[in-house]
N, C-alpha and C positions, 0 to 999 in steps of 0.2 A: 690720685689724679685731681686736678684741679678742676674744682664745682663748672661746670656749661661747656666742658671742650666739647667736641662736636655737634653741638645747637649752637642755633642762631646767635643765642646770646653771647656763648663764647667764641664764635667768628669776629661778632662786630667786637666785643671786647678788645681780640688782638689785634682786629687793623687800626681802633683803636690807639693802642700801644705801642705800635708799629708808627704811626701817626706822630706820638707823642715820642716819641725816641730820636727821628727825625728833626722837628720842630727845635729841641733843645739843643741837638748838635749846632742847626744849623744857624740859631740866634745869637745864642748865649753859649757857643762850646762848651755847653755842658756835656757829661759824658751818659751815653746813652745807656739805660737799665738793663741788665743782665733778665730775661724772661725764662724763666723756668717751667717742665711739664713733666708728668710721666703718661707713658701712652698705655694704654688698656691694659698690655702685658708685661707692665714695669719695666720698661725702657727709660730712663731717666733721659733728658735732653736739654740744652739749654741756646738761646737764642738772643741774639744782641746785634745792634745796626741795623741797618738799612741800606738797600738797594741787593744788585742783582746774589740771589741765593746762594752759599759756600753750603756744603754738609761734609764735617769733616770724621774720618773712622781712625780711631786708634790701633793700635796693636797689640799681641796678645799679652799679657799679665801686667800691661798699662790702662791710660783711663783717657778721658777727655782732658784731663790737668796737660796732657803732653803737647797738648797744642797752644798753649800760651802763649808764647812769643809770635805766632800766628794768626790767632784771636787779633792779638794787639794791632799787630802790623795792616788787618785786614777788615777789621768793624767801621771804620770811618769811610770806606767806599763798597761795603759789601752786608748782607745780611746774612749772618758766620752762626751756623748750628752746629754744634757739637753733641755727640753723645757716649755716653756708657753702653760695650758692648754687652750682651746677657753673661749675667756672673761676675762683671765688674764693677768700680766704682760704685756707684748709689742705684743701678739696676737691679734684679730681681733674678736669682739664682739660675739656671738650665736643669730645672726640674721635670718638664715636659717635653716631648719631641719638640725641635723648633729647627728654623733656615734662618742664618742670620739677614740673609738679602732682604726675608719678609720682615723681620724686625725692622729694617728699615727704610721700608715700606709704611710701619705705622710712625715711624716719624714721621715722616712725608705726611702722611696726611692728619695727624695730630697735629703739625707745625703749620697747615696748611702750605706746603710746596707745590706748586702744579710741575715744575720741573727745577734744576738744579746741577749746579756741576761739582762733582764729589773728589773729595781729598782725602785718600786714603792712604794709611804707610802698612807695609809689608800684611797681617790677617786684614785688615780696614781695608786694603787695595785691593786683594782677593774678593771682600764681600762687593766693594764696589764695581768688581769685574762682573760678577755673578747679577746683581742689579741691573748692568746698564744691557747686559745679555735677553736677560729677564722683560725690562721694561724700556728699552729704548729711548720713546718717545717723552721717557720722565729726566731725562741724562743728558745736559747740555754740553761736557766735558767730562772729562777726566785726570786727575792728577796721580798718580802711581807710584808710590815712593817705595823703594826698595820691595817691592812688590810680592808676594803670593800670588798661587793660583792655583784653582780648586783639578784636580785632575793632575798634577804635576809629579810626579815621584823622583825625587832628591836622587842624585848622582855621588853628592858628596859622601866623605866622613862625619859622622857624629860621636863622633869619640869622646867631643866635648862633654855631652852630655850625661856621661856615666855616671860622674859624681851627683849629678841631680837626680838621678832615676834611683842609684843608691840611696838616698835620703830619703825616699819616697817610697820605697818598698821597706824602709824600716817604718813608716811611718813619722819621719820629724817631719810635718811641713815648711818649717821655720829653718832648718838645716838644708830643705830642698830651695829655696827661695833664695837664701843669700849664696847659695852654688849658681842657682840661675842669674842671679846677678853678674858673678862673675864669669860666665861664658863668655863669648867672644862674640858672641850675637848683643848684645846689651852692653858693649865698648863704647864706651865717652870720656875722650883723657881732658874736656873741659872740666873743670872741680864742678863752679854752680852746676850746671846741666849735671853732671855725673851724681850731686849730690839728688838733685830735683827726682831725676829717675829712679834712683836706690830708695825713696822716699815712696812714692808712685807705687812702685812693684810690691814691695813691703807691705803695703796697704791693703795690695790686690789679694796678697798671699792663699786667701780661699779657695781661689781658682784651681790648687792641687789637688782639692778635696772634692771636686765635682766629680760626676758622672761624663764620661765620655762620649756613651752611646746615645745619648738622647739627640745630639745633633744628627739630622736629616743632611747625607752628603747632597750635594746639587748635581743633577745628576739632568742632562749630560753635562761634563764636566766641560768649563770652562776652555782648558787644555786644547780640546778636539772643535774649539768653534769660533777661536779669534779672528778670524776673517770675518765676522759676525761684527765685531767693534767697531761700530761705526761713527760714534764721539767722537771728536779732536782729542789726542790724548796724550799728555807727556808724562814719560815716565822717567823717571828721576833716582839713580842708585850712587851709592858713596864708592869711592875710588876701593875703602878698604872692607867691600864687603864679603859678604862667603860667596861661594862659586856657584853655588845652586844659586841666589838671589841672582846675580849675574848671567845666569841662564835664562832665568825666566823672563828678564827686563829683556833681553835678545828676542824672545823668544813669539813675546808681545811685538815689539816692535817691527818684526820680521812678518808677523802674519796680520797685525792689524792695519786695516787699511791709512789710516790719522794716526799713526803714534811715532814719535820723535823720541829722541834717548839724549835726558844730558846727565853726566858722570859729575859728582863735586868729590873735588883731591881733599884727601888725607883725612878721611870720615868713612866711616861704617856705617850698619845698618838703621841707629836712629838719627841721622842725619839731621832731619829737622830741628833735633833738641842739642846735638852735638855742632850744628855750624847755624843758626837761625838767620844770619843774616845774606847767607849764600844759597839758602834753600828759598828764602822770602824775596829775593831777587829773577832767582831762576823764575820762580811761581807768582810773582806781580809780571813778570814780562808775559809770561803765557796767557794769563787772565785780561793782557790791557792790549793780546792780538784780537781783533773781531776778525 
Protein backbone atom coordinates (compact mmCIF):
# COMPACT_ATOMS: atom_id res chain seq x y z
CA UNK A 1 0.00 0.00 0.00
CA UNK A 2 1.14 3.30 -0.65
CA UNK A 3 3.13 5.15 2.27
CA UNK A 4 0.08 7.95 3.98
CA UNK A 5 -3.27 6.62 2.40
CA UNK A 6 -5.49 7.18 5.05
CA UNK A 7 -3.73 10.27 6.96
CA UNK A 8 -3.74 13.52 6.44
CA UNK A 9 -0.89 13.42 4.33
CA UNK A 10 -2.19 11.06 2.03
CA UNK A 11 -5.57 12.85 1.52
CA UNK A 12 -3.92 16.17 0.65
CA UNK A 13 -1.43 14.19 -1.47
CA UNK A 14 -4.47 12.83 -3.77
CA UNK A 15 -6.45 16.08 -4.01
CA UNK A 16 -3.48 16.98 -4.79
CA UNK A 17 -3.10 14.76 -7.81
CA UNK A 18 -6.46 15.09 -8.48
CA UNK A 19 -5.79 18.76 -8.80
CA UNK A 20 -2.79 18.27 -11.02
CA UNK A 21 -4.50 15.63 -13.47
CA UNK A 22 -6.98 18.38 -14.01
CA UNK A 23 -4.82 21.31 -14.54
CA UNK A 24 -2.88 19.41 -17.43
CA UNK A 25 -5.98 18.27 -19.18
CA UNK A 26 -7.24 21.27 -19.06
CA UNK A 27 -4.21 23.54 -20.40
CA UNK A 28 -2.05 21.65 -22.27
CA UNK A 29 -4.33 18.45 -23.24
CA UNK A 30 -2.03 16.66 -21.55
CA UNK A 31 -3.32 13.33 -20.72
CA UNK A 32 -4.01 12.92 -17.13
CA UNK A 33 -1.82 10.12 -14.83
CA UNK A 34 -3.07 6.88 -14.26
CA UNK A 35 -3.18 6.84 -9.96
CA UNK A 36 -2.54 3.62 -8.47
CA UNK A 37 -3.40 2.00 -4.78
CA UNK A 38 -3.98 -1.22 -2.98
CA UNK A 39 -6.34 -1.10 -0.11
CA UNK A 40 -5.45 -2.70 3.31
CA UNK A 41 -6.71 -6.10 2.10
CA UNK A 42 -4.90 -6.13 -1.35
CA UNK A 43 -7.42 -4.84 -3.45
CA UNK A 44 -5.50 -3.32 -6.32
CA UNK A 45 -7.37 -0.06 -7.87
CA UNK A 46 -6.52 2.38 -10.24
CA UNK A 47 -7.82 6.01 -10.76
CA UNK A 48 -7.62 8.50 -13.62
CA UNK A 49 -9.60 11.93 -14.59
CA UNK A 50 -11.45 14.06 -13.01
CA UNK A 51 -14.86 15.05 -12.21
CA UNK A 52 -18.01 13.24 -11.36
CA UNK A 53 -17.01 9.42 -9.71
CA UNK A 54 -17.30 6.05 -12.39
CA UNK A 55 -16.29 2.75 -10.20
CA UNK A 56 -16.18 0.32 -12.53
CA UNK A 57 -16.44 -4.03 -11.48
CA UNK A 58 -15.20 -6.57 -13.83
CA UNK A 59 -16.44 -10.14 -14.29
CA UNK A 60 -15.46 -13.28 -13.26
CA UNK A 61 -12.06 -14.72 -14.53
CA UNK A 62 -11.36 -11.14 -16.09
CA UNK A 63 -9.77 -8.05 -14.51
CA UNK A 64 -9.87 -4.36 -14.83
CA UNK A 65 -7.90 -4.49 -18.43
CA UNK A 66 -11.70 -5.32 -19.62
CA UNK A 67 -12.78 -1.93 -19.24
CA UNK A 68 -10.46 -0.04 -21.65
CA UNK A 69 -12.29 1.03 -24.31
CA UNK A 70 -14.32 2.68 -21.47
CA UNK A 71 -11.50 4.02 -19.36
CA UNK A 72 -10.80 5.77 -22.58
CA UNK A 73 -14.15 6.94 -23.73
CA UNK A 74 -14.83 8.20 -20.11
CA UNK A 75 -11.49 9.88 -18.18
CA UNK A 76 -11.90 13.28 -20.07
CA UNK A 77 -15.31 14.03 -18.28
CA UNK A 78 -15.44 11.56 -15.42
CA UNK A 79 -13.06 10.33 -12.52
CA UNK A 80 -12.98 6.41 -13.80
CA UNK A 81 -11.77 3.72 -10.87
CA UNK A 82 -11.33 0.61 -11.74
CA UNK A 83 -10.37 -2.54 -9.92
CA UNK A 84 -9.20 -6.09 -9.44
CA UNK A 85 -11.73 -8.27 -7.96
CA UNK A 86 -10.04 -10.57 -4.85
CA UNK A 87 -8.25 -13.47 -6.68
CA UNK A 88 -7.79 -11.45 -9.81
CA UNK A 89 -5.42 -9.48 -11.59
CA UNK A 90 -2.82 -7.60 -9.24
CA UNK A 91 -5.32 -8.32 -6.09
CA UNK A 92 -4.65 -10.57 -3.30
CA UNK A 93 -5.88 -14.17 -3.34
CA UNK A 94 -9.50 -15.25 -1.28
CA UNK A 95 -7.58 -16.67 1.43
CA UNK A 96 -10.02 -15.49 4.23
CA UNK A 97 -13.70 -15.24 4.55
CA UNK A 98 -14.59 -12.07 2.60
CA UNK A 99 -17.96 -10.05 0.90
CA UNK A 100 -16.87 -8.74 -2.17
CA UNK A 101 -19.61 -5.61 -1.61
CA UNK A 102 -17.04 -4.88 1.39
CA UNK A 103 -14.11 -5.12 -0.74
CA UNK A 104 -15.41 -2.36 -2.25
CA UNK A 105 -16.18 -0.67 0.22
CA UNK A 106 -12.47 -0.13 0.87
CA UNK A 107 -11.97 1.22 -2.44
CA UNK A 108 -14.38 3.78 -1.57
CA UNK A 109 -12.74 4.80 1.00
CA UNK A 110 -9.12 4.14 0.05
CA UNK A 111 -9.94 6.20 -3.15
CA UNK A 112 -11.55 8.66 -1.03
CA UNK A 113 -15.37 8.36 -2.76
CA UNK A 114 -18.07 9.84 -0.59
CA UNK A 115 -20.47 8.44 -3.20
CA UNK A 116 -20.32 7.08 -6.84
CA UNK A 117 -22.27 5.60 -9.52
CA UNK A 118 -21.02 1.91 -10.42
CA UNK A 119 -20.48 0.03 -13.53
CA UNK A 120 -20.66 -3.30 -13.24
CA UNK A 121 -20.98 -6.39 -15.93
CA UNK A 122 -22.50 -9.61 -15.08
CA UNK A 123 -20.33 -10.90 -11.14
CA UNK A 124 -19.16 -6.75 -10.94
CA UNK A 125 -23.09 -6.05 -11.52
CA UNK A 126 -24.14 -8.49 -8.77
CA UNK A 127 -21.55 -7.13 -6.32
CA UNK A 128 -22.74 -3.71 -7.34
CA UNK A 129 -26.38 -4.81 -6.54
CA UNK A 130 -25.39 -6.15 -3.24
CA UNK A 131 -23.40 -2.46 -2.50
CA UNK A 132 -25.98 -0.09 -3.59
CA UNK A 133 -28.52 -2.53 -1.23
CA UNK A 134 -26.02 -2.38 1.41
CA UNK A 135 -25.14 1.36 1.38
CA UNK A 136 -27.55 3.25 -0.49
CA UNK A 137 -26.58 6.58 0.39
CA UNK A 138 -22.94 5.88 -1.27
CA UNK A 139 -24.69 4.80 -4.89
CA UNK A 140 -25.46 7.68 -7.22
CA UNK A 141 -26.52 5.19 -10.21
CA UNK A 142 -26.26 2.15 -11.46
CA UNK A 143 -25.00 0.53 -14.72
CA UNK A 144 -25.82 -3.36 -15.02
CA UNK A 145 -24.47 -5.13 -17.81
CA UNK A 146 -25.48 -8.46 -18.38
CA UNK A 147 -26.04 -8.77 -14.94
CA UNK A 148 -25.76 -11.36 -11.86
CA UNK A 149 -27.63 -11.50 -8.77
CA UNK A 150 -26.84 -12.84 -5.47
CA UNK A 151 -29.92 -15.10 -4.49
CA UNK A 152 -30.78 -16.11 -8.27
CA UNK A 153 -30.81 -19.84 -8.99
CA UNK A 154 -30.19 -20.50 -12.95
CA UNK A 155 -33.18 -22.10 -14.87
CA UNK A 156 -31.05 -22.71 -17.71
CA UNK A 157 -28.79 -25.68 -19.17
CA UNK A 158 -25.15 -25.88 -18.20
CA UNK A 159 -24.17 -28.46 -20.22
CA UNK A 160 -21.69 -26.11 -21.59
CA UNK A 161 -19.75 -26.46 -18.84
CA UNK A 162 -18.90 -30.00 -18.64
CA UNK A 163 -15.83 -29.79 -20.44
CA UNK A 164 -14.41 -27.32 -17.87
CA UNK A 165 -15.48 -29.05 -14.83
CA UNK A 166 -13.79 -32.15 -16.64
CA UNK A 167 -10.50 -30.37 -16.79
CA UNK A 168 -10.74 -29.37 -13.27
CA UNK A 169 -11.44 -32.44 -11.68
CA UNK A 170 -8.44 -33.89 -13.49
CA UNK A 171 -6.71 -31.32 -12.23
CA UNK A 172 -5.17 -29.30 -15.77
CA UNK A 173 -5.99 -25.79 -14.81
CA UNK A 174 -4.72 -24.71 -18.04
CA UNK A 175 -7.08 -27.31 -20.09
CA UNK A 176 -9.92 -25.89 -17.63
CA UNK A 177 -9.16 -22.20 -18.82
CA UNK A 178 -9.08 -22.50 -22.52
CA UNK A 179 -12.44 -24.75 -22.27
CA UNK A 180 -13.82 -21.63 -20.44
CA UNK A 181 -12.80 -19.57 -22.95
CA UNK A 182 -14.58 -21.41 -25.34
CA UNK A 183 -17.95 -21.49 -23.66
CA UNK A 184 -20.60 -19.47 -24.91
CA UNK A 185 -20.61 -17.19 -21.95
CA UNK A 186 -17.10 -15.57 -23.05
CA UNK A 187 -18.32 -15.37 -27.09
CA UNK A 188 -16.66 -12.27 -29.07
CA UNK A 189 -16.67 -12.92 -32.92
CA UNK A 190 -14.75 -9.38 -32.93
CA UNK A 191 -10.86 -10.81 -33.58
CA UNK A 192 -9.16 -7.69 -31.36
CA UNK A 193 -11.68 -7.89 -28.53
CA UNK A 194 -11.72 -11.78 -28.80
CA UNK A 195 -7.95 -11.76 -28.84
CA UNK A 196 -7.92 -9.00 -25.61
CA UNK A 197 -10.12 -11.35 -23.67
CA UNK A 198 -8.48 -14.76 -24.33
CA UNK A 199 -5.45 -12.89 -23.12
CA UNK A 200 -7.16 -11.44 -19.79
CA UNK A 201 -8.65 -14.98 -18.79
CA UNK A 202 -5.35 -16.78 -19.50
CA UNK A 203 -3.75 -14.39 -17.05
CA UNK A 204 -6.42 -14.85 -14.60
CA UNK A 205 -6.09 -18.71 -14.81
CA UNK A 206 -5.57 -19.02 -10.71
CA UNK A 207 -8.90 -18.32 -10.14
CA UNK A 208 -9.57 -22.40 -10.65
CA UNK A 209 -7.28 -23.04 -7.86
CA UNK A 210 -8.87 -21.02 -5.19
CA UNK A 211 -10.92 -21.98 -2.35
CA UNK A 212 -14.61 -21.64 -2.83
CA UNK A 213 -15.92 -21.49 0.49
CA UNK A 214 -14.27 -18.59 2.00
CA UNK A 215 -16.69 -16.16 0.26
CA UNK A 216 -19.41 -15.01 2.68
CA UNK A 217 -22.77 -15.36 0.60
CA UNK A 218 -24.94 -11.86 1.16
CA UNK A 219 -27.30 -12.89 2.74
CA UNK A 220 -30.43 -11.59 2.31
CA UNK A 221 -30.05 -12.24 -0.94
CA UNK A 222 -30.28 -9.59 -3.23
CA UNK A 223 -33.03 -11.65 -5.39
CA UNK A 224 -35.76 -11.21 -2.47
CA UNK A 225 -35.20 -7.09 -2.12
CA UNK A 226 -35.05 -5.32 -5.39
CA UNK A 227 -37.77 -3.21 -4.68
CA UNK A 228 -35.10 -1.97 -2.19
CA UNK A 229 -33.04 -0.31 -5.51
CA UNK A 230 -33.48 2.82 -5.41
CA UNK A 231 -30.55 4.27 -7.79
CA UNK A 232 -31.57 5.24 -11.32
CA UNK A 233 -30.52 2.14 -12.96
CA UNK A 234 -29.87 0.83 -16.38
CA UNK A 235 -29.30 -2.31 -17.21
CA UNK A 236 -27.95 -3.35 -20.29
CA UNK A 237 -27.85 -7.15 -21.92
CA UNK A 238 -26.70 -8.35 -25.45
CA UNK A 239 -29.39 -9.49 -27.80
CA UNK A 240 -27.20 -13.05 -27.80
CA UNK A 241 -27.02 -13.72 -24.28
CA UNK A 242 -27.93 -16.88 -22.14
CA UNK A 243 -31.46 -17.15 -20.91
CA UNK A 244 -30.69 -16.91 -17.20
CA UNK A 245 -28.83 -13.37 -17.79
CA UNK A 246 -32.01 -12.43 -19.73
CA UNK A 247 -34.08 -13.39 -16.71
CA UNK A 248 -32.46 -11.56 -14.32
CA UNK A 249 -32.06 -8.22 -16.39
CA UNK A 250 -36.22 -8.74 -16.52
CA UNK A 251 -36.15 -9.51 -13.34
CA UNK A 252 -34.38 -6.14 -12.04
CA UNK A 253 -36.08 -4.35 -14.12
CA UNK A 254 -39.54 -5.40 -13.18
CA UNK A 255 -39.05 -5.07 -9.33
CA UNK A 256 -36.65 -2.08 -9.32
CA UNK A 257 -38.33 0.91 -8.73
CA UNK A 258 -35.48 3.30 -11.45
CA UNK A 259 -34.39 0.49 -13.82
CA UNK A 260 -34.82 0.78 -17.57
CA UNK A 261 -33.66 -2.29 -19.98
CA UNK A 262 -31.80 -1.49 -23.24
CA UNK A 263 -30.82 -4.76 -25.36
CA UNK A 264 -27.68 -4.23 -27.93
CA UNK A 265 -28.23 -6.70 -31.27
CA UNK A 266 -25.85 -9.32 -32.23
CA UNK A 267 -23.55 -9.42 -28.80
CA UNK A 268 -23.48 -11.59 -25.91
CA UNK A 269 -22.50 -11.53 -22.72
CA UNK A 270 -19.25 -9.39 -22.75
CA UNK A 271 -20.84 -6.85 -24.55
CA UNK A 272 -18.74 -4.02 -23.55
CA UNK A 273 -15.51 -5.68 -25.04
CA UNK A 274 -17.48 -7.20 -27.94
CA UNK A 275 -19.46 -3.80 -29.31
CA UNK A 276 -17.50 -0.75 -27.20
CA UNK A 277 -18.84 1.65 -29.16
CA UNK A 278 -22.62 0.77 -28.78
CA UNK A 279 -22.31 0.01 -25.20
CA UNK A 280 -20.23 3.63 -24.80
CA UNK A 281 -23.15 5.19 -26.40
CA UNK A 282 -25.93 3.54 -24.56
CA UNK A 283 -23.87 4.43 -21.15
CA UNK A 284 -22.67 8.42 -22.09
CA UNK A 285 -26.55 8.89 -22.72
CA UNK A 286 -27.54 7.51 -19.21
CA UNK A 287 -24.67 9.43 -17.41
CA UNK A 288 -25.40 12.93 -19.37
CA UNK A 289 -29.46 12.30 -18.08
CA UNK A 290 -29.52 14.48 -14.75
Amino acid sequence: MVEGVGTLEGRLRKALLSMLAGFLLAVCGCEAPVMTDVTDSGIYFESVGSGPPLVLLHGFSLDRRMWADQVEALRDSYRVVRYDLRGHGLSGPPDTPFQPHLDLLEVFEAAQLDSATLIGLSAGAEIAIDFALTFPERVRRLVLASPGLSGYVPQGSFEWMGAVGEALRSGDVVVATERWIETPLMAITEPSADSAMRAIVRSNAAIWTYRQDVRTPFSPPAVDRLEQLSAPTLVVVGANDLQDTHAVASLIVENAPNATLHTVSAVGHLLNMAAPEAFNRVLRGFLNNR
